[in-house]
N, C-alpha and C positions, 0 to 999 in steps of 0.2 A: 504493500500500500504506500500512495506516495505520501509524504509530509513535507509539510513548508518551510522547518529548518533544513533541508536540503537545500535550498537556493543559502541559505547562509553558510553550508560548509563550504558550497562553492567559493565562496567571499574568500575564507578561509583558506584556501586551498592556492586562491591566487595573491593574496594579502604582498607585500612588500614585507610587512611586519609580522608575517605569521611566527606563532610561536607551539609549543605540543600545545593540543586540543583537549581539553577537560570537557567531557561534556556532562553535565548531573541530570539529577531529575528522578522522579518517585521510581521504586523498583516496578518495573511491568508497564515501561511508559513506553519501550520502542528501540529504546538506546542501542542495544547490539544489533537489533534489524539493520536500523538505520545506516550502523560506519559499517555494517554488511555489504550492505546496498552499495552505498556511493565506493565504498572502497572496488569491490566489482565492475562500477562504471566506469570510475574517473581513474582506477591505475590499473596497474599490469598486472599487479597480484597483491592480497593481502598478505601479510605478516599478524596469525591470531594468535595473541596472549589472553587466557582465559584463569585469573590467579585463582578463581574458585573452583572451577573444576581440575587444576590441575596445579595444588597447592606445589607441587616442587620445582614452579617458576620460581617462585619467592625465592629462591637458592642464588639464582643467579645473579642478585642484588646484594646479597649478602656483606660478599668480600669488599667490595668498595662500589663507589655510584659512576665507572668511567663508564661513558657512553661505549667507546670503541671496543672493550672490553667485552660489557654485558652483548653488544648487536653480535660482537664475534663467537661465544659460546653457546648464543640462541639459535648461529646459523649453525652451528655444526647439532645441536641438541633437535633444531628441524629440520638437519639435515637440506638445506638451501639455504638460498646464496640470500642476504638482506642487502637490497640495493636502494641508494638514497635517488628520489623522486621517483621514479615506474613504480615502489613500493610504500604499498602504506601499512604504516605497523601501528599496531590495535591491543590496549592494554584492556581487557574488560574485565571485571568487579577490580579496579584497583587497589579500592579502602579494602580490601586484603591483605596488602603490603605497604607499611608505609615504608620501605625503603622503595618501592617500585615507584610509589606518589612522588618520594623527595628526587628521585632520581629525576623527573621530569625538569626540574632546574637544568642538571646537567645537558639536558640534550639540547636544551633553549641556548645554554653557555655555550657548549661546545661540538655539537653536535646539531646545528640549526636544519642541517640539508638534509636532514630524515626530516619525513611527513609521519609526524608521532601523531595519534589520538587517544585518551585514556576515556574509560565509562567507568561511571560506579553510582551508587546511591549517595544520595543526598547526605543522607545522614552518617553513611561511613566514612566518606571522605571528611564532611565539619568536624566530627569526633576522630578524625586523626591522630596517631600519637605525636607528642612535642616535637616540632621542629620539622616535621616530615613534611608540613605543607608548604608546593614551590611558590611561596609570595612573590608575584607579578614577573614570571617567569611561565606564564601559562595566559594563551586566550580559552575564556568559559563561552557555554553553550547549555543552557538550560533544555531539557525536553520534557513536555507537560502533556498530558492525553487529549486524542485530537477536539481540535474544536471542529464544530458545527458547519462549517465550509469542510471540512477536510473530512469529515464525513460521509458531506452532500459528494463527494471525489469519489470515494471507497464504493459511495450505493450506485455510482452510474449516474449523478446531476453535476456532473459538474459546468451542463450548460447553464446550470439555475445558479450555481457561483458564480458566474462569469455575467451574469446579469447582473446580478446584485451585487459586485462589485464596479459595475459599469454605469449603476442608476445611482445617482450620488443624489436626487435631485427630490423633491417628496409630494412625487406624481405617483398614483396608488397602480401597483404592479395590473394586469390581467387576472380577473377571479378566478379563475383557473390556476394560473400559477400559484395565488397567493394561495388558493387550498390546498393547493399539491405538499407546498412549503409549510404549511400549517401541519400538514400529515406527517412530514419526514421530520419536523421537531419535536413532536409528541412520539418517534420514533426513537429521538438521540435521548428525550428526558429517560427511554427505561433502556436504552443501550449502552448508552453515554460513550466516553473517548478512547475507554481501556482496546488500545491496538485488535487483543487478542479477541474478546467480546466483538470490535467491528469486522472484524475478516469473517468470524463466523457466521455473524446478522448475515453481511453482505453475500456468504455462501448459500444463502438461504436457513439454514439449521435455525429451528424452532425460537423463539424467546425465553422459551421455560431453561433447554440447554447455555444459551449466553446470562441467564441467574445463576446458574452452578457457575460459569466460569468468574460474576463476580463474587460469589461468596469465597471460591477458593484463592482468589487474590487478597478479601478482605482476612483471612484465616493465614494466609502468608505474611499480610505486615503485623498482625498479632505474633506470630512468631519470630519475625523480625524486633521486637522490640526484646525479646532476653538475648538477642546477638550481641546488640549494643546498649543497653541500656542497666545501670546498675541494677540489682536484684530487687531493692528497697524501692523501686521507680517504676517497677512491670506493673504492681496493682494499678498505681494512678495514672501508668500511660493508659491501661486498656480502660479505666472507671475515667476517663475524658472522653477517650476516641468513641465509645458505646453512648454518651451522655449527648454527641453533638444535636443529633435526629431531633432529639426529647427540646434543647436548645433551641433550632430553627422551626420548630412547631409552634411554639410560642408567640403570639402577635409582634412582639418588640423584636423577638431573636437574640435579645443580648444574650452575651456569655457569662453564666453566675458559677461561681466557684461553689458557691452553697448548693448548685443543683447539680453537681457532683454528685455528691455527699454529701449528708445533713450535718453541718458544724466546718465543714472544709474552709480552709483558710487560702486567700489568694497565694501565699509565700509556701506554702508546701505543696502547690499544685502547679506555680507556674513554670519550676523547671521539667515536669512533663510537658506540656503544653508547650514551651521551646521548641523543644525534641521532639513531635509530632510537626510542630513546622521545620524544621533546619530537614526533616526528613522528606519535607513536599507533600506529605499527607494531608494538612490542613493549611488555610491563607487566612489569615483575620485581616477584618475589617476595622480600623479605628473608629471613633464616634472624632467628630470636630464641632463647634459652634458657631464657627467662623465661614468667610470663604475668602481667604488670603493664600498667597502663594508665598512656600512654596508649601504645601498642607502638613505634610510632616512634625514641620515645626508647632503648626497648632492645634496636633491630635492628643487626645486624651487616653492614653494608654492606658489606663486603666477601666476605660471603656470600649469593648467591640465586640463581634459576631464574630464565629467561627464557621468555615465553610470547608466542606470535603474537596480534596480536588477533583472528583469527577463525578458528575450528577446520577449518572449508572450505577457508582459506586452507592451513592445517599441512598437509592430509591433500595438498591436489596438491603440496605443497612434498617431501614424503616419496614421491610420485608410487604413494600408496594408491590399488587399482583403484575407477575406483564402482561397480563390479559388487559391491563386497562390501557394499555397502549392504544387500542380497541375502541375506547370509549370514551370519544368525543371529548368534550372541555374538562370533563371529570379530572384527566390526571393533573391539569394546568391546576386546579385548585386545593388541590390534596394538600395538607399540612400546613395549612397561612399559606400556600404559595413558596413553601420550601423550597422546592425543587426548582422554581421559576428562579426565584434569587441565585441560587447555588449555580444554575447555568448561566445564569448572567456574569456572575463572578469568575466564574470557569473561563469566557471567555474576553473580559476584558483582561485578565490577568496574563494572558499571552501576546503582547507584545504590545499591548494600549496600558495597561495601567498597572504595572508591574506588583504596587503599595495600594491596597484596598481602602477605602475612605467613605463613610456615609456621615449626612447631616442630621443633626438633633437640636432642636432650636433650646433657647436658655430654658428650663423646669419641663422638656421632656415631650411636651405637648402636639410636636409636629417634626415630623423625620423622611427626609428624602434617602435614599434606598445607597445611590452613591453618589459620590463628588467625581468629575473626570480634570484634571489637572494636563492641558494640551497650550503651550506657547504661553505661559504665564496666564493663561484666563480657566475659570474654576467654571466647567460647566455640571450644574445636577440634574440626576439620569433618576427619575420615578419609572419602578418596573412594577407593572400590574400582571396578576396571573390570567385573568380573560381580557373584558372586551369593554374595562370600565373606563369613562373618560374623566371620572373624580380626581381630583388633583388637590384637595384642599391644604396640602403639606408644600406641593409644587409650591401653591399659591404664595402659601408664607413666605415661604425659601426667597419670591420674586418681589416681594413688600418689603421685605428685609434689606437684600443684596441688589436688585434693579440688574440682574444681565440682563446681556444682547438676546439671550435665546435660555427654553427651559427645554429638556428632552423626556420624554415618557416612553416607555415600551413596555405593549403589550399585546397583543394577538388579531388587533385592529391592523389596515390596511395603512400606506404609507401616505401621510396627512399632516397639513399646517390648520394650529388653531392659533391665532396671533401669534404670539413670542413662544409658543408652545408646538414643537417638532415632535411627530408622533414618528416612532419608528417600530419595525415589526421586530417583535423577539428574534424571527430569526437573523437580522437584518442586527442587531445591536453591535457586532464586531465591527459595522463600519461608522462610528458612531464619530469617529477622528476622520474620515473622510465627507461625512454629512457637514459635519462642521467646520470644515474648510473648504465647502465649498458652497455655503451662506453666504448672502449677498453682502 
């Protein structure tokens, strides 16, 4: 299946300043597909290191970290020749080794003309041992599960991406298309982005079969957390990660430490909640009061949502039937509009809005869903789960702060109400090209 960091490794690959490739992102997002792939296209042959399946690479970092060294016992250990540019050599699960991590300095130093790329988990590589990580001796590449366009690729539309990225303008599509589109997002809310889930959807194989493949991924980062994570910390990674559902069910959504656990205190729970984010499993959302740039500065950390990274994932997490794939508007409203939110943040967080941000005016009373932070102007984005045009939070948001434009999405056709750009759910990833190209 293709994916759109492909065109960035090409960047990569032609860079003047390339350096070895880290590329992170949650376990079961793509990452070994992917330098598969492009390594097959774009060179003569790969060079695969796989430290997890075949721990006695680790050996060959050992003695010391010379590039020429380690390249020259791996060629004789696979038996070929390692040659710099026709070959691309592929460290996958790095955070296996932190001498294999630290080493990637050395080949930046002294070894630049190998095309190195390493993969690992998010969270194995952040929890690396001391000193092992190559600080600024490595270009990063995050991979996150596909979004919504990249889906719309996998199922056969990718003439319906190619529209809607070519209608910047908010002239309501053909009824037709827009129900088509309405069908295949209520398709991705119980598929959602996990690679291996969409190859199978798109194989045709049932929906009940792509629930077992997310519960057996949800059951792998459970187990993932006594890899890495202290002994004393396994209960309250898994008493968060189980507790988010119960969380975005809630009208507000905020994330309360006390509904955890009854007495839970912020300070013994938030070094879990770290480590469920450093691992890519979870993206909080800040609350702000503000609309100043640059938002960061005026988030209130101690206030935000938590969101699953992949809405496929949310929906078996809450054990949504996928039957209701089926059924009409029903799934869009299930849980407050969980799932609507959680895909909305699924895909601004790939490549439009890196840092999550929603508004909450002063004592609580009125909250727009996110902040989009594009060229120093703070534009707020109300996402509705059907077809409501109520805005009464927009409204404040616009009494308060007076921008040039308010944006809403929700399951309606693509439409101007004064200062108010309605854009469709599935349509929200171009929400930086709608508003660049506002009069």
């Amino acid at each position: 299946m293709d994916r759109d960091l492909y065109a960035d490794l090409l960047k990569w690959k032609a860079s003047p300043r390339r350096k070895p490739l880290l590329l992170g992102g949650a376990r079961q997002t793509g990452k070994t597909y992917l330098l598969r792939q492009f390594g097959r296209n774009e060179y003569e042959s790969i060079v695969y290191c796989n430290f997890e399946k075949d721990p006695k690479l680790a050996g060959f970092f050992g003695r010391d970290l010379d590039p020429g060294r380690i390249l020259s016992e791996l060629a004789v250990y696979m038996g070929r020749e390692i040659r710099p540019g026709p070959d691309l050599v592929v460290f996958d699960e790095v955070q296996m080794s932190n001498q294999a991590l630290s080493s990637l300095k050395y080949f930046q130093e002294q070894a630049n003309v190998y095309h190195v790329a390493a993969a690992g988990s998010l969270l194995g590589i952040k929890m690396s041992g001391p000193g092992s990580f190559p600080v600024g001796k490595v270009n990063f590449l995050d991979l996150h599960p596909m979004t919504f366009f990249e889906f719309l690729n996998a199922m056969g539309f990718d003439r319906y991406r190619r529209l809607l990225e070519e209608q910047i303008s908010f002239e309501p599509l053909p009824e037709a298309i827009h129900e088509d589109l309405i069908d295949l997002l209520r398709k991705y809310y119980v598929v959602g982005g996990m690679p291996e889930a969409v190859k199978h959807f798109a194989e045709r194989v049932g929906v009940h079969e792509v629930r077992e493949i997310h519960r057996e991924i949800i059951d792998s980062y459970v187990l993932d957390f006594a890899k890495h994570a202290p002994s004393s910390d396994i209960p309250k990674l898994t008493l968060i990660w189980e507790s988010i559902p119960k969380h975005l069910a809630r009208e507000n959504k905020k994330f309360m430490f006390s509904a955890v656990r009854k007495g839970a205190r912020a300070r013994e729970y938030e070094n879990a909640l770290r480590w469920l984010r450093d691992a890519g499993l979870v993206q909080l959302c800040h609350g702000v009061e503000t609309s100043k740039v640059p938002l960061k500065h005026y988030a209130d950390r101690s206030c935000f949502k938590v969101y699953v990274l992949d809405v496929g994932l949310l929906g078996a997490m809450v054990k949504s039937p996928a039957a209701s794939m089926a059924e009409g508007q029903r799934l869009f409203n299930e849980y407050e509009g969980a799932l609507v939110e959680n895909y909305v943040a699924q895909q601004l967080m790939v490549g439009i809005q890196p840092e999550l941000y929603y508004w909450r005016s002063k004592g609580g009373k009125a909250e727009v869903d996110f902040l989009c932070e594009f060229d120093r102007e703070v534009v707020p984005l109300e996402v509705k789960a059907g077809f409501s045009t109520k805005s009464r939070s927009l409204q404040s948001y616009n009494q308060q702060f007076g921008p040039r434009c308010l944006f809403r999405s929700n399951l309606l056709n693509a439409k101007r109400y004064g200062k108010i750009y309605s854009l469709p759910l599935y349509a929200v990833s171009q929400i930086r090209a709608a508003i660049a190209g506002l009069e």
